[in-house]
N, C-alpha and C positions, 0 to 999 in steps of 0.2 A: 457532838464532838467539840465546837465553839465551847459551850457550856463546861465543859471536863476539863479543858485545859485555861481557861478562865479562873477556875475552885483550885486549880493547882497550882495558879499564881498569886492566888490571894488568900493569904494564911492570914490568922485571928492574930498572931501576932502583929502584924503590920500597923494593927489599930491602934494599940498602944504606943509601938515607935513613933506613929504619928504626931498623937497627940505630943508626946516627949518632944518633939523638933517644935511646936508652936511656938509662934513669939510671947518673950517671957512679958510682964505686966509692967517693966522697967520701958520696955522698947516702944509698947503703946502708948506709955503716954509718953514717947520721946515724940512719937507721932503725932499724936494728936495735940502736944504743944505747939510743935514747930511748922505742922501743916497752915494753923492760921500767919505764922512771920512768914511763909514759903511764899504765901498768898497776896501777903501783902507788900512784902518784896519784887514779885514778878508783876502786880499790878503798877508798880509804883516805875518799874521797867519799861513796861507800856506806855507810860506818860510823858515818861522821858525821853521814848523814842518818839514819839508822836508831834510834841514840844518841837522835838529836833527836826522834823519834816519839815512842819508849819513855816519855823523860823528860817530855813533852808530854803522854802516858799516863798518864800515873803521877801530873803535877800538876797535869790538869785538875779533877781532883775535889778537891785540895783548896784551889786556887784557889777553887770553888765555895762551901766548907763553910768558908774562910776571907774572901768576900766582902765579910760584913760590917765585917771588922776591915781587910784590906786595903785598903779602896777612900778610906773615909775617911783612913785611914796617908798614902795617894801621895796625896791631894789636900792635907793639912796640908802634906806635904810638896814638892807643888811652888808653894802659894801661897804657903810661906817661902822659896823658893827665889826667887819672884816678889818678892817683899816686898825681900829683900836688892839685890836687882838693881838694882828699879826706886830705893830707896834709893840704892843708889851713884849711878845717873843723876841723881838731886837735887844727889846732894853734888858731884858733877863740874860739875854746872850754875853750881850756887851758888857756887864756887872761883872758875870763869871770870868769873861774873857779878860778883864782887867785885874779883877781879884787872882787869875791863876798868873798872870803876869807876874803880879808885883809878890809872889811868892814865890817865883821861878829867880826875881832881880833879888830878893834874900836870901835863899838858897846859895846864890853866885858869891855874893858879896862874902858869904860867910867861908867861902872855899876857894875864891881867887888865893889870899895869904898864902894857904897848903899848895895851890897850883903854882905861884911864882915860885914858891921856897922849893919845889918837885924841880921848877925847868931850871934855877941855878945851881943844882946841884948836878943836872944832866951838863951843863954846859962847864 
């Protein structure tokens, strides 16, 4: 019974489709190129994670034993870092904020004349 119903899912056709669905001779050697760069890619990953340990090894401790000196170093140096930044965002404020002025005081000057010449005619 195994056997009969087995023969009734596998028609002589199938063989053919098979074959038809194989990878075409374009895609093989897309493999068989890129399998050696894949290889030497993922090796060269390796190295570089391994590099990364060693060196992480090696200057944890004196990260440690340098602490004291380091920690304060990067903090001077990212609140001058801060310092300069927020510095420039004043000066760019203060730029705009003078340039919009003194185009608010021409605007004025150009339409005080029409505002007197409005209020003595009301008066």
């Amino acid at each position: 019974m195994a056997e009969q119903h087995h023969n009734e899912l596998h028609h002589p056709t199938d063989e053919v489709s098979l074959h038809d669905k194989g990878p075409t001779t374009s895609q093989v050697l897309a493999v068989v190129a890129l399998f050696p760069v894949g290889g030497t890619l993922l090796f060269l990953a390796g190295l570089v994670l391994t590099g990364t340990v060693v060196g992480l090894a090696v200057a944890a401790p004196l990260f440690l034993i340098f602490s004291p000196i380091l920690v304060p170093a990067a903090l001077t140096l990212a609140l001058s870092v801060a310092g300069f930044i927020t510095s420039g965002a004043f000066g760019i404020t203060a730029l705009s904020s003078v340039a919009w002025l003194l185009n608010y005081v021409r605007r004025m000057r150009w339409s005080l004349p029409e505002h007197f010449e409005h209020t003595r005619r009301r008066v």
